[in-house]
C-alpha positions in Angstrom: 4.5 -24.0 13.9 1.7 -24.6 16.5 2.6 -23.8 20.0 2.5 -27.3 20.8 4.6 -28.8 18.3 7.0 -25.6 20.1 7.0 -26.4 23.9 7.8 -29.9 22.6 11.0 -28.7 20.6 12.3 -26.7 23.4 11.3 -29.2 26.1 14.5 -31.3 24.1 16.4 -27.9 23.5 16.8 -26.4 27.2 18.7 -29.3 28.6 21.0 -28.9 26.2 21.7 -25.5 28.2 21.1 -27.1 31.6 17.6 -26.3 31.7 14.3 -28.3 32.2 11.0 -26.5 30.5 9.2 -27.5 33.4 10.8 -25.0 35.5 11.1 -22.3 32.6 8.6 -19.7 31.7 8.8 -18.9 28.5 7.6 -15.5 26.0 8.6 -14.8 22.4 10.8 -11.8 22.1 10.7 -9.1 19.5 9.5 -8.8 16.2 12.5 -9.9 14.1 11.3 -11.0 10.2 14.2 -13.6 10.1 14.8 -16.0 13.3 12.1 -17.0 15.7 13.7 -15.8 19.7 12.3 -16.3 23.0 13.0 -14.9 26.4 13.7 -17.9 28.9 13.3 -17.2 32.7 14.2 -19.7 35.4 14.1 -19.0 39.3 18.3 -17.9 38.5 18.6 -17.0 35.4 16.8 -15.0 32.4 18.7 -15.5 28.7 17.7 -15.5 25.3 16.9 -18.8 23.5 17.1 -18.7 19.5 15.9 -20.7 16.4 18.2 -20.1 13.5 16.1 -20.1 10.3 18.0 -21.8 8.1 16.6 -20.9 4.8 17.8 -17.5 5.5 21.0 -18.9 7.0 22.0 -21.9 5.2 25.3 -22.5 7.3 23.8 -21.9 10.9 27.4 -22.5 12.3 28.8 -19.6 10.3 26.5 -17.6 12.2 27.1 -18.7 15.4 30.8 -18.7 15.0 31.5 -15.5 13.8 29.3 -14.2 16.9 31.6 -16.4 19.2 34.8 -14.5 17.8 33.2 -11.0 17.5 32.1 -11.0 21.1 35.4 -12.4 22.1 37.1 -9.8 20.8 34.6 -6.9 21.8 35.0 -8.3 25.2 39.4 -7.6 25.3 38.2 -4.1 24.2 35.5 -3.5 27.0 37.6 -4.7 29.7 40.5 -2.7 28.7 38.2 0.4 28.5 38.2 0.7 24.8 34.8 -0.2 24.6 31.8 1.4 26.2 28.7 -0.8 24.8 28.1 -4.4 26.1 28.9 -7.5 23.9 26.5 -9.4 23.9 27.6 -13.0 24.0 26.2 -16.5 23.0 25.7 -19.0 26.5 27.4 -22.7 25.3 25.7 -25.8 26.0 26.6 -27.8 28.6 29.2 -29.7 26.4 30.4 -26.4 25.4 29.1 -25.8 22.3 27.9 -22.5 20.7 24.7 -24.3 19.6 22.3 -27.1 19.7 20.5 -29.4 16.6 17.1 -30.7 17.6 15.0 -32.3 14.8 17.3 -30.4 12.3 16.8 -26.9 13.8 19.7 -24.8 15.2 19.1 -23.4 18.3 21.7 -21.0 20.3 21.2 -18.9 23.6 22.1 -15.5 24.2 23.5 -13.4 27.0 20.7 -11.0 28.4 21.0 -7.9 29.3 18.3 -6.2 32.2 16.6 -3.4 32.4 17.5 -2.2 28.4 14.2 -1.8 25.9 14.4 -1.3 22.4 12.5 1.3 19.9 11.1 0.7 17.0 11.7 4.7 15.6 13.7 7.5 16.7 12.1 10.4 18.0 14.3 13.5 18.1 18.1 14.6 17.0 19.6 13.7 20.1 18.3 9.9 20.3 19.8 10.0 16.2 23.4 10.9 17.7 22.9 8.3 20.2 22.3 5.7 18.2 24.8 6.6 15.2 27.2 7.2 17.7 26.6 3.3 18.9 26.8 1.8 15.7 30.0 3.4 14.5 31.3 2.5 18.2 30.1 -0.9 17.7 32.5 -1.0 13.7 35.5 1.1 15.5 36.0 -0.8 18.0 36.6 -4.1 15.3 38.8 -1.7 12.5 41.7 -3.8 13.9 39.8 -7.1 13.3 40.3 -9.1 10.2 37.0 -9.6 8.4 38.7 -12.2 6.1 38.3 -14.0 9.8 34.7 -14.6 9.7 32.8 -16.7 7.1 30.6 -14.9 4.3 27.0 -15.8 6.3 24.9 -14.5 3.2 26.8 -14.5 -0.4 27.1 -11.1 -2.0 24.6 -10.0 0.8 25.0 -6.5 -0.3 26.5 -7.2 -3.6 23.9 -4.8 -5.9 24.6 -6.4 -9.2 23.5 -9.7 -8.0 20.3 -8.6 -6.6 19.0 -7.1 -10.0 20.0 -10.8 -11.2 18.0 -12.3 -8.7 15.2 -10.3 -10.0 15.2 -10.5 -13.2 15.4 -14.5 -13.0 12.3 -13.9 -10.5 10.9 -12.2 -13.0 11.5 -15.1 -15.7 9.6 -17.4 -13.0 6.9 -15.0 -11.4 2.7 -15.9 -12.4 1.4 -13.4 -14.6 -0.6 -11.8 -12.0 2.4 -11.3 -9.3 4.3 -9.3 -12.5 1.0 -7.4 -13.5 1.2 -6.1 -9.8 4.6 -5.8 -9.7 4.9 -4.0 -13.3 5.6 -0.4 -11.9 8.4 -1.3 -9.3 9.9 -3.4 -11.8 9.8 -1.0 -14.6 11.4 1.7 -12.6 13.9 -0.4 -11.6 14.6 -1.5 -14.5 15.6 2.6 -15.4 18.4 2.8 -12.7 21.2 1.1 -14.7 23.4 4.0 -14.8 22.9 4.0 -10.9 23.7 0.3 -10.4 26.7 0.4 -12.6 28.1 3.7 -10.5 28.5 1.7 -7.1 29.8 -1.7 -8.7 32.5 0.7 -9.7 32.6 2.3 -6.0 33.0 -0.9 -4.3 36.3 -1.5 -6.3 38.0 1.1 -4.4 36.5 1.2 -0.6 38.3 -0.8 2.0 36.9 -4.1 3.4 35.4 -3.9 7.5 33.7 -5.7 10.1 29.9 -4.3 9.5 27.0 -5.2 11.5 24.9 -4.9 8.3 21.6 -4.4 9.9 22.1 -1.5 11.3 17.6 -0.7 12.7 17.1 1.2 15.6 15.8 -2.2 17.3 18.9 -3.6 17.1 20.3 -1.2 20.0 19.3 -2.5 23.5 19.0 1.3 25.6 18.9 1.4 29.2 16.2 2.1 31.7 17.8 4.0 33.9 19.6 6.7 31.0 17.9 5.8 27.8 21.0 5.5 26.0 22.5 2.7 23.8 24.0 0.0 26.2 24.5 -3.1 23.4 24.6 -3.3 19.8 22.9 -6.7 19.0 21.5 -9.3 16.5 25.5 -10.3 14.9 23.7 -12.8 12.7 25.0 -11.0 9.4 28.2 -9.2 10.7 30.5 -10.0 7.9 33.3 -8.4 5.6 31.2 -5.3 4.4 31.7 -1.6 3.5 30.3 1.4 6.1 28.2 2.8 3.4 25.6 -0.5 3.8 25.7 0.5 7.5 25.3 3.6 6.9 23.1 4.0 4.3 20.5 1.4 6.1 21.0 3.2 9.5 19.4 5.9 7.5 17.5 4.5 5.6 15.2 3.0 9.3 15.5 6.0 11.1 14.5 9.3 8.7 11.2 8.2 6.9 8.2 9.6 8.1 6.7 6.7 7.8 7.3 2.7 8.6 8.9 0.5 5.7 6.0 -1.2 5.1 3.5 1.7 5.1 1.6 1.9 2.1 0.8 5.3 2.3 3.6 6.9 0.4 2.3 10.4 -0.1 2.8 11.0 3.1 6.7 10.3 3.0 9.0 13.0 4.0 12.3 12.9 5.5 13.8 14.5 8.4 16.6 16.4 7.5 17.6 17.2 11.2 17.2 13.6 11.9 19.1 12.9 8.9 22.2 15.4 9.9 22.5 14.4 13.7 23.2 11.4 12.3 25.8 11.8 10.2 27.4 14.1 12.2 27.4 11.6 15.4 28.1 8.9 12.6 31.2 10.1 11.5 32.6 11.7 14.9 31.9 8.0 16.3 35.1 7.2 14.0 37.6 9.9 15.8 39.2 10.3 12.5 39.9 6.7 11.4 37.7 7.2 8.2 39.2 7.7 4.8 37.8 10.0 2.5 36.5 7.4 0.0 34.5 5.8 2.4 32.9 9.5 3.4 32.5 9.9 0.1 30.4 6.3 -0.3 28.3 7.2 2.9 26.7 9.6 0.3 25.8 6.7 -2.1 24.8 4.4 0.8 22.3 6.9 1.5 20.2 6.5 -1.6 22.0 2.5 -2.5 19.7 0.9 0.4 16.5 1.5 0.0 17.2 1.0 -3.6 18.5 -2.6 -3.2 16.4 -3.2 -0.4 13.3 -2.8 -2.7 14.4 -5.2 -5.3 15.0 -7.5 -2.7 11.5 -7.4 -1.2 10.3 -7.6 -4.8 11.8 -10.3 -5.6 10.8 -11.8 -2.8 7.2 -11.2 -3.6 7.8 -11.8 -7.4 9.0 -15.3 -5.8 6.1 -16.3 -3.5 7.4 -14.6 -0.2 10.2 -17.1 0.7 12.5 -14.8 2.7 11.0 -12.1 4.8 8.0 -12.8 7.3 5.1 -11.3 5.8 1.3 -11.2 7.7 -0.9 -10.5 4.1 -0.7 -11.1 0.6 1.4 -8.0 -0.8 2.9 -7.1 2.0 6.2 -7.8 0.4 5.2 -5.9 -2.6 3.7 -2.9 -0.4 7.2 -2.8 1.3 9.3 -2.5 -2.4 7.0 0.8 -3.4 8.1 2.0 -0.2 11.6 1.8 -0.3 11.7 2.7 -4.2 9.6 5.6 -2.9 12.4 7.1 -0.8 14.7 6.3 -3.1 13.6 8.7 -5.1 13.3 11.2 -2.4 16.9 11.4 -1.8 17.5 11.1 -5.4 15.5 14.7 -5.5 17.8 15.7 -3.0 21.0 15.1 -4.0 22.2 18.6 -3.7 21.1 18.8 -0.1 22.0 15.4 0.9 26.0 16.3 -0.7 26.2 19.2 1.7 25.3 17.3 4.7 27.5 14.5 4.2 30.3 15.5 2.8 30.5 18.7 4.9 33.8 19.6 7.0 
């Protein structure tokens, strides 16, 4: 979408939230892969405006209704004092709406919070508590939430099974040169049957939660002033989900040596101090109210997410790069080495990576 075709979308959005373009100034914010966001500042007033993509989110409403009653109910908490992050809530439209439709688009806008950053990586142990500690905050503080409350955004988001399904059906479709690239990856894949079959039969036995299920670093606002965690945000796939997927992918973003779509894979290692604070903080973010099932799973959420995050980027690329943003040809296919790459990592590790978890 040209910048044009842009201003004249939002120049029809902004009144909806009481706003006229011409006395907006307007940025993009971020660098999410899914939704495209902007920062919105008036003479007043500075918020968050947001285009739903609807590919990824085929029932945009889901999405912003299930942020309306999480922030509602994080809200109770942090004025009672049982909360000590900031929801982050979704600004209504001047008929008091959670959203907008313009030429088919869904459009919301977001509370925003001053003088908070966010980081891309963590760099020592103490920033890993920090952050674990937020997260686990963030799923505490809904344990006495029903998840059967809010709608299933994506279907089976993290259901394992169905992802190697989804691949091998991209695999029936995929040109003969995307599977002659992908051949490796999908071969070794292929191999981890035993592994697949070992958390459908986990998942049988953990207890349903509220999980943010996209638990990156840059989805923490931290403040200025004390560089700590201030807001857990981005609620567009907080669902009815299990703590090893937070887990697991909290881990998974914050211990590599090297970004998720680095190609260079000799150079992964993981940092096992990192890797510990984190757990640790994790865990003690819970004050108890885990069951030993689920700290058992936080051990297979550890390896599970790299694992199923690969095959999705694979299929992905095996299908012509419909879901995640991508900025050159393989880059989808460059990002499934990498994850199967520390997959295998912690599978070499298992020994070490049972000691730290599951640990008194």
């Amino acid at each position: 979408m040209t910048q044009s075709i842009t201003n004249k979308i939002l120049a029809l959005v902004l009144p909806k939230f009481g706003y006229s373009i011409e006395h907006c100034q307007i940025s993009l914010l971020g660098n999410g892969l899914i939704n495209n966001t902007y920062l919105v500042k008036t003479i007043d007033k500075t918020f968050v405006l947001q285009c739903l993509n609807q590919q990824v989110f085929p029932t945009p409403l889901n999405v912003t209704n299930n942020a309306d009653k999480i922030s509602s109910h994080l809200k109770v908490k942090s004025d009672n004092g049982r909360y000590a992050l900031t929801p982050i809530c979704q600004l209504h439209t001047t008929d008091k709406k959670n959203h907008v439709v313009v030429q088919g688009q869904y459009w919301r806008s977001l509370h925003y919070i001053s003088d908070c950053y966010t980081l891309e990586s963590i760099t020592n142990a103490e920033q890993a508590s920090a952050v674990a500690n937020a997260f686990a905050q963030f799923t505490a503080a809904l344990s006495d939430f029903d998840s059967e409350n809010l709608a299933e955004i994506i279907p089976q988001f993290h259901d394992l099974s169905l992802r190697i399904a989804q691949l091998n059906q991209a695999i029936d479709n995929a040109s003969e040169p995307l599977l002659i690239s992908a051949q490796a990856s999908i071969k070794f894949i292929q191999s981890q049957q035993a592994f697949v079959e070992i958390i459908a039969d986990m998942t049988k036995s953990l207890p349903l939660r509220v999980t943010h299920n996209d638990t990156k670093i840059n989805n923490l606002l931290f403040s200025k002033k004390t560089n700590k965690p201030v807001a857990v945000i981005d609620l567009d796939t907080c669902m009815a989900g299990y703590l090893m997927h937070d887990f697991g992918d909290m881990i998974r973003t914050c211990c590599p040596s090297i970004a998720e779509d680095s190609p260079a894979l000799d150079n992964m290692t993981i940092d096992w101090e990192m890797l510990t604070a984190l757990t640790s903080a994790y865990v003690a973010g819970f004050n108890g109210a885990i069951s030993e099932i689920e700290r058992t799973s936080l051990l297979f959420g550890i390896k599970l997410m790299p694992f199923m995050l690969s095959t999705r980027f694979l299929t992905d690329f095996l299908n012509g790069d419909r879901y995640f943003k991508t900025t050159y040809a393989n880059h989808n296919l460059v990002r499934a080495e990498n994850q199967l790459q520390l997959y295998k990592l912690f599978c070499q590790q298992e020994a070490l990576l049972t000691d730290i978890v599951l640990s008194p």
